[in-house]
TIMI-718182 format. One line per field, with one value per atom (N, C-alpha, C): residue in three letters; atom name; x, y, z. Coordinates in steps of 0.02 Angstrom, whole numbers, plus 32768, in hexadecimal, padded with zeros to 4 digits. Layout:
REM TIMI-718182
resn	Ala,...
name	CA,...
X	X,...
Y	Y,...
Z	Z,...
//
This chain:
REM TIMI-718182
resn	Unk,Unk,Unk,Unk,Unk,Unk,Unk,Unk,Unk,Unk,Unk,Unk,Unk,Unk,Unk,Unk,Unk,Unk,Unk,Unk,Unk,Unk,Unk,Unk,Unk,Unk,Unk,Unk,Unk,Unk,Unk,Unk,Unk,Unk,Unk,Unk,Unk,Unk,Unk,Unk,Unk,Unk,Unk,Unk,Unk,Unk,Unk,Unk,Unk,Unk,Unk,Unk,Unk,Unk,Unk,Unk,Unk,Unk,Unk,Unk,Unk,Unk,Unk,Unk,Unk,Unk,Unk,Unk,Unk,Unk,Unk,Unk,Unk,Unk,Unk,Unk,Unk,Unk,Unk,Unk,Unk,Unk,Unk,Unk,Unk,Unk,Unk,Unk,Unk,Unk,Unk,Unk,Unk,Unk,Unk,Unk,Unk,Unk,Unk,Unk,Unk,Unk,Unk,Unk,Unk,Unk,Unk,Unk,Unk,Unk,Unk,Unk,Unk,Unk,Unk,Unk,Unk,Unk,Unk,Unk,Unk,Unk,Unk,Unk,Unk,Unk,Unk,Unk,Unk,Unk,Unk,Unk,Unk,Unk,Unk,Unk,Unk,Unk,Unk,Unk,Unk,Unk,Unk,Unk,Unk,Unk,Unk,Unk,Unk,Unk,Unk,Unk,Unk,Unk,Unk,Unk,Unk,Unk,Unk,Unk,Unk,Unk,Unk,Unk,Unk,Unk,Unk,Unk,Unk,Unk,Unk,Unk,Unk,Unk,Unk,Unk,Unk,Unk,Unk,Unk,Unk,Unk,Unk,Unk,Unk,Unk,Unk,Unk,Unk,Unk,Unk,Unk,Unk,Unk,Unk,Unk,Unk,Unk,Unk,Unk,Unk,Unk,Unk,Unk,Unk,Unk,Unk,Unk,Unk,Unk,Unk,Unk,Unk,Unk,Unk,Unk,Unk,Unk,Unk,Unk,Unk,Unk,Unk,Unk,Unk,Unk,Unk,Unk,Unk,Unk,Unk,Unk,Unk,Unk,Unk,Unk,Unk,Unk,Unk,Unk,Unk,Unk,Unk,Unk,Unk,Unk,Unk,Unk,Unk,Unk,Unk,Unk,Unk,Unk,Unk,Unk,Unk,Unk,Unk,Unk,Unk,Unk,Unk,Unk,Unk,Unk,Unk,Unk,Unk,Unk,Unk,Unk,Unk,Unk,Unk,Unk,Unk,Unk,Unk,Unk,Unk,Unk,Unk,Unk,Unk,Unk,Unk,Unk,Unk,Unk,Unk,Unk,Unk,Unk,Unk,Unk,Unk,Unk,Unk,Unk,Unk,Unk,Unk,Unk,Unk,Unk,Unk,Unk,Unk,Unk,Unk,Unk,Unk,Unk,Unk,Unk,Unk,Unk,Unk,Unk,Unk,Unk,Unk,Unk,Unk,Unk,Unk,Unk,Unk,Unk,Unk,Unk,Unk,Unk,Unk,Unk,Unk,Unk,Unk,Unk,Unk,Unk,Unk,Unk,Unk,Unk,Unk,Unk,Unk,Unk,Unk,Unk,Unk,Unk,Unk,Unk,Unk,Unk,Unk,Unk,Unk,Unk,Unk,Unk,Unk,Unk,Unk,Unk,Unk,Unk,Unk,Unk,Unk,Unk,Unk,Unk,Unk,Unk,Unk,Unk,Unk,Unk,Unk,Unk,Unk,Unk,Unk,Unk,Unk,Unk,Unk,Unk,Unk,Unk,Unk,Unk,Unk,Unk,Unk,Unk,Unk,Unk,Unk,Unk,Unk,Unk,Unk,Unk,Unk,Unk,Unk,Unk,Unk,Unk,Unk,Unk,Unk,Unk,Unk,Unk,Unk,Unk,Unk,Unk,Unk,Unk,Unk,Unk,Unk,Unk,Unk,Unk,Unk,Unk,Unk,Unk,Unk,Unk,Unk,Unk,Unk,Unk,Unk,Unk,Unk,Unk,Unk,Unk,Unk,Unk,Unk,Unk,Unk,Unk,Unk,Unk,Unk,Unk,Unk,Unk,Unk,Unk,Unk,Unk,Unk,Unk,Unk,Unk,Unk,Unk,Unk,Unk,Unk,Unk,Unk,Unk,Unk,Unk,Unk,Unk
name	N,CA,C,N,CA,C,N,CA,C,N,CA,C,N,CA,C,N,CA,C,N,CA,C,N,CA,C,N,CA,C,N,CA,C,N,CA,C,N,CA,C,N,CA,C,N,CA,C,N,CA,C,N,CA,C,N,CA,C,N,CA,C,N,CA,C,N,CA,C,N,CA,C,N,CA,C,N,CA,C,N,CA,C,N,CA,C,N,CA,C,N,CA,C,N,CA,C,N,CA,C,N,CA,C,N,CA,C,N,CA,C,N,CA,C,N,CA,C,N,CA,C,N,CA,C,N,CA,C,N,CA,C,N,CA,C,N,CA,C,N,CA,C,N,CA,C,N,CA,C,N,CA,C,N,CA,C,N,CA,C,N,CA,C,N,CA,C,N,CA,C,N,CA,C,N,CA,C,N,CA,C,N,CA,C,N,CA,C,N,CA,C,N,CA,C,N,CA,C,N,CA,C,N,CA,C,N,CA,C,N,CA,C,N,CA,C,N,CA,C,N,CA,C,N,CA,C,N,CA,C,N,CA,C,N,CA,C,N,CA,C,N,CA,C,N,CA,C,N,CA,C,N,CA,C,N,CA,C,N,CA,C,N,CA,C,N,CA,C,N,CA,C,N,CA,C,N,CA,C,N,CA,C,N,CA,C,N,CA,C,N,CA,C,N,CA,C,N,CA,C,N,CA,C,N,CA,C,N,CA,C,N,CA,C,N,CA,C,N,CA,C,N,CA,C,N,CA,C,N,CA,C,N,CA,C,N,CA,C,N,CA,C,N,CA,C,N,CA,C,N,CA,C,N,CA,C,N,CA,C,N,CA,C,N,CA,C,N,CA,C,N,CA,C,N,CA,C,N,CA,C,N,CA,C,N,CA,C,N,CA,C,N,CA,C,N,CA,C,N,CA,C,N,CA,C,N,CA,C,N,CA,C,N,CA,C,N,CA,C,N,CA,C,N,CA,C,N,CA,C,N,CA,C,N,CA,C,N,CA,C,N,CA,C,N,CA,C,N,CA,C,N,CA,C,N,CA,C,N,CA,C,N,CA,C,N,CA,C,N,CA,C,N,CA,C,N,CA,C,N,CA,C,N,CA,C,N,CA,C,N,CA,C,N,CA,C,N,CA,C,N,CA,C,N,CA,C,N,CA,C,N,CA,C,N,CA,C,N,CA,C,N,CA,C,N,CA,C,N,CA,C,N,CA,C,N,CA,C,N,CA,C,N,CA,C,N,CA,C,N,CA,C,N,CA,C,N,CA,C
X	8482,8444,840A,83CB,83A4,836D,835A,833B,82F1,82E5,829A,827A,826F,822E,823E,825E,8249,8214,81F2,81A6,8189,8178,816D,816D,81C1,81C4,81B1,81C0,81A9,814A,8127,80E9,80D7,80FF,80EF,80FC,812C,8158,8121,80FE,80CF,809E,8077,803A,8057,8099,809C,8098,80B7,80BE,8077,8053,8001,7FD2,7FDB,7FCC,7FE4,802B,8040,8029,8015,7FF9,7FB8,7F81,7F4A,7F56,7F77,7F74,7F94,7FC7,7FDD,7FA6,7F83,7F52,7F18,7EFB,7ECF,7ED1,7F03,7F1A,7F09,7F28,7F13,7EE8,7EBB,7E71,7E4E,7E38,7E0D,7E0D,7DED,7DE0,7DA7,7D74,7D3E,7D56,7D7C,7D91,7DB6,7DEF,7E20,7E04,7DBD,7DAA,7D91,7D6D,7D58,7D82,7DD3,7E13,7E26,7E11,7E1C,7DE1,7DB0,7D75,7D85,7D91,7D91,7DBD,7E02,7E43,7E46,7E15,7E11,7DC4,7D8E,7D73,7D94,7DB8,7DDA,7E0C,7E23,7E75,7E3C,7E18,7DDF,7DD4,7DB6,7D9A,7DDD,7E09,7E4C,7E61,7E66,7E7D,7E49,7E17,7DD4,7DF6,7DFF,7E10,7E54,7E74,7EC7,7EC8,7E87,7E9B,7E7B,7E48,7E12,7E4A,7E7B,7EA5,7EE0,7EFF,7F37,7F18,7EE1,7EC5,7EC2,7EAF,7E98,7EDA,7F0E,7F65,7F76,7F69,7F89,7F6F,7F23,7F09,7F1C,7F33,7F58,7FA5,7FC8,800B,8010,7FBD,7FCE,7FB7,7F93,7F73,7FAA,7FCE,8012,8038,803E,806C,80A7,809F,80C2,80D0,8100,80F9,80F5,80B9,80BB,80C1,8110,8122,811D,8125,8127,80D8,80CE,8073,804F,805B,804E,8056,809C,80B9,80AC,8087,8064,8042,8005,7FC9,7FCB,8001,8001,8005,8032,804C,7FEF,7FC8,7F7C,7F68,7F51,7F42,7F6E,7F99,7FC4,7FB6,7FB3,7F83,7F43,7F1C,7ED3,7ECF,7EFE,7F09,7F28,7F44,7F6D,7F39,7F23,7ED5,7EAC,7E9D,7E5E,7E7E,7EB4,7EB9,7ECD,7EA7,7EAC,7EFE,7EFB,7F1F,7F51,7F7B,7F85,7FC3,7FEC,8024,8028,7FF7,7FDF,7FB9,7F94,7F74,7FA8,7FDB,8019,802A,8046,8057,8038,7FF7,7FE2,7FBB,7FC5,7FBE,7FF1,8023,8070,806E,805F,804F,801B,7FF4,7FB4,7FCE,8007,802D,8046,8047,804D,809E,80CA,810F,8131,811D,812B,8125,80F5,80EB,8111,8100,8148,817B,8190,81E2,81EC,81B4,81AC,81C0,8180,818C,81C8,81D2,8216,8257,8261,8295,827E,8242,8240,8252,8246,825B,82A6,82BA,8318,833D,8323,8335,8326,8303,82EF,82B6,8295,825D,822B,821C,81EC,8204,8203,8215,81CD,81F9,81D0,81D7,81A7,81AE,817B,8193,8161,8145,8106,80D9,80D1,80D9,80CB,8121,814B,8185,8197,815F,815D,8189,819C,81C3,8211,8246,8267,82A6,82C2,82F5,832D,8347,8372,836D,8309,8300,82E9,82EC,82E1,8287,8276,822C,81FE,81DE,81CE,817B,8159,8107,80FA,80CB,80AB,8079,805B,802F,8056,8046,804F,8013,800F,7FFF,801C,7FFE,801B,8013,8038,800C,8029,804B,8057,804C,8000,7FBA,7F98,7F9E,7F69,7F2D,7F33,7EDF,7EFA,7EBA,7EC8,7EB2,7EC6,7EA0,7E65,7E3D,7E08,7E18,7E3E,7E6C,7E74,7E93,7E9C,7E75,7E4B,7DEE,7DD0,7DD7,7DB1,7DD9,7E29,7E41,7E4F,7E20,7E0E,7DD8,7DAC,7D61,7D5D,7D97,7D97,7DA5,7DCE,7DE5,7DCB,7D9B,7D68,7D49
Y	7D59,7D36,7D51,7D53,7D7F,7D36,7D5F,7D32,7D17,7CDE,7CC4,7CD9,7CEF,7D0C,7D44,7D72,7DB6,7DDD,7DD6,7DEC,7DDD,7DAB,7D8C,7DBE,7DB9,7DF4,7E25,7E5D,7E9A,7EA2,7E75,7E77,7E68,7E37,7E36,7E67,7E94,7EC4,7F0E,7F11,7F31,7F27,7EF9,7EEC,7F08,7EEB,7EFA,7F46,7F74,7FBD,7FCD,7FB6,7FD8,7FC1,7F87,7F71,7FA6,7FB5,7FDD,801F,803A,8085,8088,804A,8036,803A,802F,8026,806F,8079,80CF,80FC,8111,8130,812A,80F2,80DC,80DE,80DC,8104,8144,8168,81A3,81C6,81A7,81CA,81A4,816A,8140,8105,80D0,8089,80A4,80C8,80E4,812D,813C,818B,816A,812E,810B,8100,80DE,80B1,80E2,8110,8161,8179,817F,8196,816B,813E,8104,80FA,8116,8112,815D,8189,81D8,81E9,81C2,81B1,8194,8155,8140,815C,8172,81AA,81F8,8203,8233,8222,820B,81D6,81DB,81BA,818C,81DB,8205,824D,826A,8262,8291,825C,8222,81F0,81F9,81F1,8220,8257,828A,82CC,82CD,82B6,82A0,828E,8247,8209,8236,8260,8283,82BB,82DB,8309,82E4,82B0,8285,825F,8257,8227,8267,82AC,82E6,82F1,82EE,8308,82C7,8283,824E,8264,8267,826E,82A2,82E6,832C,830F,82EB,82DE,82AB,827A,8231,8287,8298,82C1,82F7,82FA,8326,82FC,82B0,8280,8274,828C,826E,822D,8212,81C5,81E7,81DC,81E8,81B0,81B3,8168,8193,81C7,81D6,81D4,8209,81EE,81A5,8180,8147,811F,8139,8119,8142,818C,8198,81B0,8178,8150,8105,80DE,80AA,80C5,8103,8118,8131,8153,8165,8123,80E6,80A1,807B,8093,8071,809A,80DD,80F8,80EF,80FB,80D8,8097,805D,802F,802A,804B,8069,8092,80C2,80F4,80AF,8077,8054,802D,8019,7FDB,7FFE,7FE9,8004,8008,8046,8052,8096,80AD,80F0,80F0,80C8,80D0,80BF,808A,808E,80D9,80F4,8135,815D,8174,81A7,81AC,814A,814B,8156,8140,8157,819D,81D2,8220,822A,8217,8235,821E,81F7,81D5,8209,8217,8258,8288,82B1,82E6,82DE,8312,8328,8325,834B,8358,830E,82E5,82B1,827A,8273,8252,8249,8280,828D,8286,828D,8289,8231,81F8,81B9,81AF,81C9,81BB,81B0,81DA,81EB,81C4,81BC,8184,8151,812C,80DA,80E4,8114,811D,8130,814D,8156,8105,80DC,80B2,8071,8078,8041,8022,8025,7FE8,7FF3,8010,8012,8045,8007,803E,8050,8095,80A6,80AB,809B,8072,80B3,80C6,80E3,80AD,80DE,80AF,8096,8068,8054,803A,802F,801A,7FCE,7FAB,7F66,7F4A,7F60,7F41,7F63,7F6B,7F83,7F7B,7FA3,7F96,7F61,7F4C,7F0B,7EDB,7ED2,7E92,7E67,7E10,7DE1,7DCF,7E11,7DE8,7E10,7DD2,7DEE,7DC4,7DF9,7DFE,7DEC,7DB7,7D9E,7D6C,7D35,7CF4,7CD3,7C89,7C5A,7C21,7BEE,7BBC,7B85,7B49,7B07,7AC9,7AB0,7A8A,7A47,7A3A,79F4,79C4,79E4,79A7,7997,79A3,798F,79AD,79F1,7A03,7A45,7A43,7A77,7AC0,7ADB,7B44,7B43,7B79,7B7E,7BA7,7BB3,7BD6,7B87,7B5A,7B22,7B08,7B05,7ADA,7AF5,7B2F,7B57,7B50,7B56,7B52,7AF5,7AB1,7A8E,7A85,7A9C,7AB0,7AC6,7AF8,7B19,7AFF,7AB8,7A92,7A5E,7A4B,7A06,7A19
Z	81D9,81C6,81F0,81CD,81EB,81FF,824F,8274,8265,8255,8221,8254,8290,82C2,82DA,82A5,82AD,82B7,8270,8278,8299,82C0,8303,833D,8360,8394,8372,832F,8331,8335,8327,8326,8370,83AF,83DF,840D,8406,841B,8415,83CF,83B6,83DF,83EC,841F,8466,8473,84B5,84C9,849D,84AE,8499,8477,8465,84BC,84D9,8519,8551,8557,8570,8565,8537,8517,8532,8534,8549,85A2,85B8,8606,8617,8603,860F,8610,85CA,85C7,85F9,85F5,8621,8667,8688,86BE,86C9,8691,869F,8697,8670,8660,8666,867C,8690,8644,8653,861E,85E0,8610,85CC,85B3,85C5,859F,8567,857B,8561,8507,8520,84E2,84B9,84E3,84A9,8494,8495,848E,8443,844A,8423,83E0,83F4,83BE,839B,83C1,839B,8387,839C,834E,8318,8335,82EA,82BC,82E1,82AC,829C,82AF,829B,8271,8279,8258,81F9,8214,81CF,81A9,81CA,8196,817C,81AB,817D,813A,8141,811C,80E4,80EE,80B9,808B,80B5,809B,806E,808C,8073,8022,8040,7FFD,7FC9,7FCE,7F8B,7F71,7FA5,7F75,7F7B,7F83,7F56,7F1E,7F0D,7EE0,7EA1,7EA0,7E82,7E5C,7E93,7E7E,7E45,7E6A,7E2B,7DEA,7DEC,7DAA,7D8F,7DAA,7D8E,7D66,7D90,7D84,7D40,7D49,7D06,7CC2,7CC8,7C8F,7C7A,7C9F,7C85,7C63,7C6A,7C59,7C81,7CBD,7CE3,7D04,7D18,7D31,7D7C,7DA6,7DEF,7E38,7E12,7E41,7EA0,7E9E,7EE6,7F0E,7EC7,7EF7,7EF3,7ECE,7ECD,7F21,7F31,7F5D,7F98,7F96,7FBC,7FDD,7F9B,7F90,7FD3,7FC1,7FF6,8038,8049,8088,80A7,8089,808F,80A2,8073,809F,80C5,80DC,8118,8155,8153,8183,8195,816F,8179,81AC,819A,81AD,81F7,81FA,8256,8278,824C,827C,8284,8269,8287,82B3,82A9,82EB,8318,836B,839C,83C9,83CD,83FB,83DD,8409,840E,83F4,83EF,83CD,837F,8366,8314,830A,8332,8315,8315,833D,8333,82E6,82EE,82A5,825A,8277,8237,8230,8268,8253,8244,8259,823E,81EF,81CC,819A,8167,818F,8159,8166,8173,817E,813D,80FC,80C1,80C8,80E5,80DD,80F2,8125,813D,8107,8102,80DB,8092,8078,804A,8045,807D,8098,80A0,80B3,80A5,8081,8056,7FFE,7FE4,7FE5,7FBF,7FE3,8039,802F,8028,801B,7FF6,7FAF,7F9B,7F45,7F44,7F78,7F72,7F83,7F9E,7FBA,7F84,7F62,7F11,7F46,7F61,7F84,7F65,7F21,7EFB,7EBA,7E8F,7E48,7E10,7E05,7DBE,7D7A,7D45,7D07,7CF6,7CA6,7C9B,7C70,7C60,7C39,7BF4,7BDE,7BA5,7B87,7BB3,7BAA,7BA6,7BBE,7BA5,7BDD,7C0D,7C42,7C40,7C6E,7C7B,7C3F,7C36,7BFC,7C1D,7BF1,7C02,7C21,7C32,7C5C,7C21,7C4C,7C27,7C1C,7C3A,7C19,7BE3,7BB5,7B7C,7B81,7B78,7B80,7B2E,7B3E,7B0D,7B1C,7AED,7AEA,7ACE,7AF2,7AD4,7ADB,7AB5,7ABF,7AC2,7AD8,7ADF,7AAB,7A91,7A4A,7A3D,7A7C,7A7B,7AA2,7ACA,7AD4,7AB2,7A77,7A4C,7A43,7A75,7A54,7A32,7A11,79CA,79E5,79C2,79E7,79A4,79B5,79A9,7953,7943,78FB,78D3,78EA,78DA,78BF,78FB,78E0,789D,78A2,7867,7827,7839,7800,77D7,77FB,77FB,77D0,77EE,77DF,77A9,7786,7743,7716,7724,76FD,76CA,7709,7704,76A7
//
């Protein structure tokens, strides 16, 4: 049984080594080199994530116009804003991760085990939902409050 305050320690565990990364560094290059260390990763982190997202965004649209289903770039598409997201919050061990993250081969190599692993499936399009599942897309209405739909009224109205 898995422990309900997991995410808990791993998020506290997380702060603690980013604190630790913060006092290591800072040691060694002083508190204001520290925080410039910290501003010029994450503007740097930010322009590659720029550069990245305009030619993964170029490739999806190459891959949908071929008719391809591009479940990998899709997925990473998220791995691009999960980096972004690690380059801005401070500290030196989220920026690792998320350059290792805008690294093209790396990234890929992500990709592809969340998609070997099922943690995100792909459907192509226009299949109406997965074959052999129980759900079936449609409208309905409700008609046993008593109020009438607007087809009703008219076909009322036509009567009179």
């Amino acid at each position: 049984m898995r422990n309900p305050f997991f995410p808990l320690f791993v998020f506290l565990g997380l702060v603690l080594l980013e604190i630790f990364g913060f006092a290591w560094v800072g040691d060694a290059v002083g508190a204001m080199m520290t925080v410039v260390l910290v501003i010029v990763t994450a503007a740097a982190g930010l322009m590659l994530f720029r550069l990245q997202g305009f030619y993964h965004w170029r490739r999806l649209q190459q891959s949908l116009a071929r008719g391809e289903v591009p479940a990998r770039g899709l997925v990473e598409g998220w791995l691009l804003m999960a980096a972004a997201v690690l380059l801005l919050l401070p500290g030196f061990f989220t920026d690792a991760a998320g350059f290792v993250l805008l690294i093209p081969p790396l990234r890929r190599w992500a990709a592809d085990g969340i998609l070997r692993r099922g943690m995100v499936r792909a459907r192509t399009a226009g299949s109406g939902g997965a074959q052999g599942s129980d759900t079936i897309e449609g409208e309905f209405r409700r008609h046993d409050d008593g109020s009438e739909t607007r087809d009703e009224r008219l076909d009322r109205d036509d009567r009179r």
